[in-house]
C-alpha positions as CSV (number, residue, x, y, z in Angstrom):
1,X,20.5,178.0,66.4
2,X,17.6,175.8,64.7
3,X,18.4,172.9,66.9
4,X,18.7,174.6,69.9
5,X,17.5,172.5,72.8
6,X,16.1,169.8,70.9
7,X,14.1,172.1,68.1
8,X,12.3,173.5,70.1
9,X,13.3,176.9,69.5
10,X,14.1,176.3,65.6
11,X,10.3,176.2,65.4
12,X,9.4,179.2,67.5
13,X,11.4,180.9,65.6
14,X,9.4,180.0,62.6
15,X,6.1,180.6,63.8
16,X,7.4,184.0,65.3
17,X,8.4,185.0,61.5
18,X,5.3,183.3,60.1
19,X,3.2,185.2,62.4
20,X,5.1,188.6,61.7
21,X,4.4,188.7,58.0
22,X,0.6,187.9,59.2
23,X,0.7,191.3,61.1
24,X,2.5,193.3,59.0
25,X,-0.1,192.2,55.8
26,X,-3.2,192.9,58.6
27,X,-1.8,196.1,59.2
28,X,-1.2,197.2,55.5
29,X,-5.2,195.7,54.8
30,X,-6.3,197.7,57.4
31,X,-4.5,200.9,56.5
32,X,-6.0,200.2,52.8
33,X,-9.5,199.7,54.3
34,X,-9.4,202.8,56.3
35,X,-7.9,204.8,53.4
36,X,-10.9,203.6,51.2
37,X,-13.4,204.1,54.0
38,X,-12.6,207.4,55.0
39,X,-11.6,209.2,51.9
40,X,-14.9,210.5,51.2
41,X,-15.0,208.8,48.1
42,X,-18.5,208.1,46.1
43,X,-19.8,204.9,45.9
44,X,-20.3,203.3,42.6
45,X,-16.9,203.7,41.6
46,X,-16.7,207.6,42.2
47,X,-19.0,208.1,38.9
48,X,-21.4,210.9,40.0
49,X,-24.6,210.0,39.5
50,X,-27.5,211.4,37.2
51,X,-30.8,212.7,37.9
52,X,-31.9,209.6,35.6
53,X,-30.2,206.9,37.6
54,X,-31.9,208.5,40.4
55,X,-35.0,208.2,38.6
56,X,-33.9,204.3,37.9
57,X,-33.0,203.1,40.8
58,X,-36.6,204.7,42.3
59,X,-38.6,202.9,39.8
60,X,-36.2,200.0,40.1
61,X,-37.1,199.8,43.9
62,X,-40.6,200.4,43.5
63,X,-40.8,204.0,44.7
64,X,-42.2,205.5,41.5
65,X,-45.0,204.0,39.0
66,X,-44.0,203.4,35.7
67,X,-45.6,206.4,34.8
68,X,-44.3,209.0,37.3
69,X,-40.7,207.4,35.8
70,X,-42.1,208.3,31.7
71,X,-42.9,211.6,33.2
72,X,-39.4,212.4,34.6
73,X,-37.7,210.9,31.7
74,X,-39.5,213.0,29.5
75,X,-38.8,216.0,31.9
76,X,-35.2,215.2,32.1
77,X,-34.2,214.7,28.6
């Protein structure tokens, strides 16, 4: 059957399998990306995060003076 009228269909045949395996391994990366998108999971890992890493990540992106962040770590702790 691979030399069927001159090759030609020997090689369909091959890029037909080659390109199944291509979909089936998109399908099982999309149902993995989906399942990880919409599973409500937390970012970061699923690691709640704490009022100081709130407190960080403010100061860190310039929200809060370096004071007003001494004065909630002090609060917090």
């Amino acid at each position: 059957m691979w030399w069927w009228h001159d090759g030609i269909m020997g090689w369909w045949g091959l890029a037909g399998a080659v390109l199944t395996v291509i979909f089936w391994i998109a399908i099982i990366w999309l149902i993995v990306w989906g399942v990880k998108r919409f599973s409500g999971g937390r970012p970061g890992g699923g690691r709640e995060r704490t009022p100081l890493d709130i407190a960080k990540e403010r100061y860190a992106k310039g929200e809060i003076t370096r004071e007003q962040f001494e004065q909630l770590k002090k609060d917090l702790s």
